[in-house]
C-alpha positions in Angstrom: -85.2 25.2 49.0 -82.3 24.3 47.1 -81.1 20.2 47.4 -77.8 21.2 47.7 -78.3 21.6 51.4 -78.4 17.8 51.7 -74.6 17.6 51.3 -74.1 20.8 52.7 -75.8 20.0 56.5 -72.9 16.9 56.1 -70.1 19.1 56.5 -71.3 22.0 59.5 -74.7 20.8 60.8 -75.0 22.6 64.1 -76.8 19.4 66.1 -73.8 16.6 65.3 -70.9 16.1 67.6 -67.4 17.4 66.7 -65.1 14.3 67.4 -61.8 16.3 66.9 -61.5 20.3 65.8 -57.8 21.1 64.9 -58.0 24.7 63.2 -54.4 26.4 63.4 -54.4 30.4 63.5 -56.0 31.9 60.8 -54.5 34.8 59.1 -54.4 36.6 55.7 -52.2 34.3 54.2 -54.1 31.0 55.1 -57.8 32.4 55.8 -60.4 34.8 53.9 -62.8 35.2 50.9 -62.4 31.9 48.4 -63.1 30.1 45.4 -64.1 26.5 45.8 -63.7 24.0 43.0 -64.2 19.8 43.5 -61.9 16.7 41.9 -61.2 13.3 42.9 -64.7 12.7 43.6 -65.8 8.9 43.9 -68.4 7.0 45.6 -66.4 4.8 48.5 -67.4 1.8 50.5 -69.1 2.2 53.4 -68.1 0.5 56.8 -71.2 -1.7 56.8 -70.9 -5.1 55.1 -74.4 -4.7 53.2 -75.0 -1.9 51.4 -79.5 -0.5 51.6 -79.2 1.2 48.2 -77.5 1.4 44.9 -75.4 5.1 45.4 -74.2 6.9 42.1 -73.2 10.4 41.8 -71.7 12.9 39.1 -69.7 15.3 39.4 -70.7 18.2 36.5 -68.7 22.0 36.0 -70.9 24.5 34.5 -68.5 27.3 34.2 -67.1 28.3 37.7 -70.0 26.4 39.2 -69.7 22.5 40.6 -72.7 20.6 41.1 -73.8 16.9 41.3 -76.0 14.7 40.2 -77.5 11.7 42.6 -79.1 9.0 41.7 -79.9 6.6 44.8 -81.8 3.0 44.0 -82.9 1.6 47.8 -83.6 -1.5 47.7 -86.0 -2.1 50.5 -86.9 1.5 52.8 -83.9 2.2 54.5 -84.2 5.1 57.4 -81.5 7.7 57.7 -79.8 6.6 61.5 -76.3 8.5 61.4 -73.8 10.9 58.8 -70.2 11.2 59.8 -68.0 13.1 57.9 -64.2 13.6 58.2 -62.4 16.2 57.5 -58.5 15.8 56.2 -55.8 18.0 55.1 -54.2 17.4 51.8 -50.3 18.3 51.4 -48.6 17.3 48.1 -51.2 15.6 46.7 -51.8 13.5 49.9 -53.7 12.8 52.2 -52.2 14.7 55.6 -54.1 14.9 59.2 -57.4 15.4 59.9 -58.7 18.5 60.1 -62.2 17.7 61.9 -64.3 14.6 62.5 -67.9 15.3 62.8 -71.0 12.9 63.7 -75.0 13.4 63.8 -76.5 10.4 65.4 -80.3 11.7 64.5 -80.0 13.8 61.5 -84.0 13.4 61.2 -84.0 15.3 64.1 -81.9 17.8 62.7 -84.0 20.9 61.7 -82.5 21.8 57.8 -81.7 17.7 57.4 -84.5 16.3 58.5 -86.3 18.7 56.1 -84.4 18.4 53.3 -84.0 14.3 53.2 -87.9 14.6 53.5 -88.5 16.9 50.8 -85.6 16.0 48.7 -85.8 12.5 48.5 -89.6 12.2 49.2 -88.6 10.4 53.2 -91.8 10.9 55.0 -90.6 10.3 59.0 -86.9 10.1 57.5 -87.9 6.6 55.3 -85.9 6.6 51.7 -88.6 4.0 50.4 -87.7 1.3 48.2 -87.0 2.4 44.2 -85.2 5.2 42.5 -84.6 8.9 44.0 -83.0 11.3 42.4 -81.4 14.8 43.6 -78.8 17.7 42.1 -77.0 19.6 44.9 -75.2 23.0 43.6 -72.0 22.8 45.7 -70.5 26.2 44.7 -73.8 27.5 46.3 -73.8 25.1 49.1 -70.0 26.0 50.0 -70.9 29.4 50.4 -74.4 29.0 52.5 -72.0 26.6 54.6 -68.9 28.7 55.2 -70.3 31.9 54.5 -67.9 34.4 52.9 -64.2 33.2 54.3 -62.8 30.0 55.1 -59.2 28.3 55.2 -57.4 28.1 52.1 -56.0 24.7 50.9 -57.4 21.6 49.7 -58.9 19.2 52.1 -60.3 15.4 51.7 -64.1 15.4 52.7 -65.4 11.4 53.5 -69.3 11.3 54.3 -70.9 8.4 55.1 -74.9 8.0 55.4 -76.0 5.2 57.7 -79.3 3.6 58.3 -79.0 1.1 61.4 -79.2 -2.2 58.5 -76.6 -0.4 56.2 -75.0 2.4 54.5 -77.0 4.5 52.2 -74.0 6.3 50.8 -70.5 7.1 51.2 -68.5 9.4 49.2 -65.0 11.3 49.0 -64.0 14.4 47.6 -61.7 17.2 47.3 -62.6 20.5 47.6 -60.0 23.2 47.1 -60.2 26.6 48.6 -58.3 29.4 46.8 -57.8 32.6 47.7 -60.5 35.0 45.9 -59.1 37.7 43.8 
């Protein structure tokens, strides 16, 4: 099973809560098969004062594919407690409303994320254990087992933040631009 999910279940996981949902009417123009491609990607502070690992991240192109690398250094075992990810709209360059807020308060729980932080990150009962982990998610691929074969066309500001109930484990923004597939 591809690592990719990881990020992937951050964005749609069917189990989280949806704080706000503000989709206006799709149609040809705005809405259909796409192209995904990823800038302005940065690690960002997490709303917790101390911080359970050392997060780094990539961003690598390989051709029309987007991928990253993660490198995660936890400095005592840190258990995954919550992910919430907002969703924004980007107009001109900036930042414009928010498109969706979504939150998953037990993401071990959650059938793919459970599965994958435990695979992935070798987190036996959802644990990251103290040291180095290491992880390459394909987001091309993960954008399309996500959002299947259409989605909204524009570019939109993704924040996700990775919680354990001492810390965050990671945060990170990104851009991801949907164009219109030719």
């Amino acid at each position: 099973m591809q690592s990719g999910i990881f990020i992937s279940f951050l964005l749609l996981a069917s189990l989280g809560d949806v704080d706000s949902l503000d989709f206006s009417a799709a149609n040809r123009d705005n809405f259909g098969p796409f192209v995904a491609s990823w800038h302005h990607y940065e690690v960002c502070r997490g709303p917790k004062p101390k911080n359970d690992t050392l997060f780094v991240t990539v961003l690598e192109r390989h051709g029309d594919s987007y991928g990253a690398s993660f490198n995660i250094t936890a400095f005592t075992a840190a258990r995954l407690d919550k992910i919430k990810i907002s969703v924004y709209t980007i107009k001109g360059g900036v930042k414009h409303s928010l498109l969706w807020s979504y939150k998953l308060d037990n993401p071990c729980q959650h059938l793919v994320v459970g599965a994958l932080f435990e695979s992935e990150f070798n987190a036996k009962n959802c644990v990251l254990t103290k040291g180095f982990h290491h992880a390459y998610l394909n987001f091309t691929s993960l954008a399309h087992d996500f959002f299947g074969t259409s989605f909204f066309y524009g570019e939109f500001l993704f924040k996700a933040i990775i919680l354990s109930k001492t810390g965050n484990i990671g945060c990170l923004n990104y851009n991801t631009v949907f164009s219109k597939k030719e």
